[in-house]
C-alpha positions in Angstrom: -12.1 -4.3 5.8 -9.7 -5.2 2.9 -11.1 -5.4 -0.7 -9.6 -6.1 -4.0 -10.4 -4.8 -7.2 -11.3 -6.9 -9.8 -8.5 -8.8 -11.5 -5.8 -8.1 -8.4 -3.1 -10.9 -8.4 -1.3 -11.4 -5.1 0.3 -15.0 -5.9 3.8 -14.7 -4.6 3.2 -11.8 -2.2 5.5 -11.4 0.6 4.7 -12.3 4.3 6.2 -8.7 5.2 4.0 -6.9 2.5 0.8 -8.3 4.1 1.7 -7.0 7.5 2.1 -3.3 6.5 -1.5 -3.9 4.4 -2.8 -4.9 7.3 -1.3 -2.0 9.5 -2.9 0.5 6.5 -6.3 -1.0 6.6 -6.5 0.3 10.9 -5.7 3.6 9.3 -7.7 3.4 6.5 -10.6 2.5 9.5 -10.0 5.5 11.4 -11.4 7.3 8.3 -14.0 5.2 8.0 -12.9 3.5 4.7 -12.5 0.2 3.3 -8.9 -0.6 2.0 -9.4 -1.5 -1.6 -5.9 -3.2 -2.8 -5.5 -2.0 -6.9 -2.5 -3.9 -7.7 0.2 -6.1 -6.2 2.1 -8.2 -8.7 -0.1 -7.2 -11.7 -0.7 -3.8 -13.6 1.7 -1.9 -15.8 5.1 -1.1 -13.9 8.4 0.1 -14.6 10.8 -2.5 -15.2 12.5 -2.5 -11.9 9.5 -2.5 -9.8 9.2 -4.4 -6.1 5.3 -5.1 -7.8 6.7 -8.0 -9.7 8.6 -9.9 -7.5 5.5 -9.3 -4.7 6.9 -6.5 -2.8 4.9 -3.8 -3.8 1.1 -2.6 -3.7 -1.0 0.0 -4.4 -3.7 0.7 -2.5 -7.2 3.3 -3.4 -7.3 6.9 -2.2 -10.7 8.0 -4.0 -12.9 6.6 -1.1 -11.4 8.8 1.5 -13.2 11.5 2.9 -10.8 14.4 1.7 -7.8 15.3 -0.2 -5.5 16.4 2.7 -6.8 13.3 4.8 -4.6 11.4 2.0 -1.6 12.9 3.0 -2.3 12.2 6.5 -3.3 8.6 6.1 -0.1 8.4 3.7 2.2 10.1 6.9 -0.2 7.6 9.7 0.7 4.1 7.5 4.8 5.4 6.9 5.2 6.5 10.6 3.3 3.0 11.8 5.8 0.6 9.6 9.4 0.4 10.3 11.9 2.1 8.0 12.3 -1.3 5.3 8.9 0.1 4.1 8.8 3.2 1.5 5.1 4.4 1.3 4.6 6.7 -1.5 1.6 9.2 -1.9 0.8 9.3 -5.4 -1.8 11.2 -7.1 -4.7 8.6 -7.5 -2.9 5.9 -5.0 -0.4 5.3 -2.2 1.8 2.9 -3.1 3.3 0.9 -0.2 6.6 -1.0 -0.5 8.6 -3.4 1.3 12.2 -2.6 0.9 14.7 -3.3 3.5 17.7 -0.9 3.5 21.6 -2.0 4.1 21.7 -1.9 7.7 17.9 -2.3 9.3 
């Protein structure tokens, strides 16, 4: 199941963005955990951030069942989308992006 946490904006999020979230919540159910979605185009970002223009979202690691099982379902979400996503393992989060590269 995909949940958001309270105060999550996705106005403006892209068609493509919602795809790979929905390819991360099948692995986030092989681990027997809900997808919680903690920012898309809200939260503090850097200036150039994909967040903003709805290309970007982080997504909860604290619910899984163990640390290296977030490196796994980090590796399992990356090697299920094509290469115009960059998923990012990040020390509370992973942060999934859609970013096509010159010639995908």
């Amino acid at each position: 199941m995909i949940e958001f946490k309270t105060g999550v904006k996705i106005f403006g999020i892209r068609p493509e963005l919602m795809l790979a979230l929905l390819v991360a919540e099948g692995v986030y159910n092989k681990y027997d955990t809900d997808l919680v979605i903690t920012s898309v185009v809200d939260g503090k970002h850097s200036y150039t951030s994909l967040h903003y223009c709805g290309c970007a979202a982080d997504i909860r690691t604290r619910d899984l069942p163990q640390e290296d099982s977030i490196q796994a379902v980090g590796q399992e979400i990356r090697q299920a989308l094509t290469r115009e996503f960059d998923v990012v393992v990040e020390s509370n989060h992973i942060h999934i992006e859609f970013q096509p590269k010159r010639g995908s």
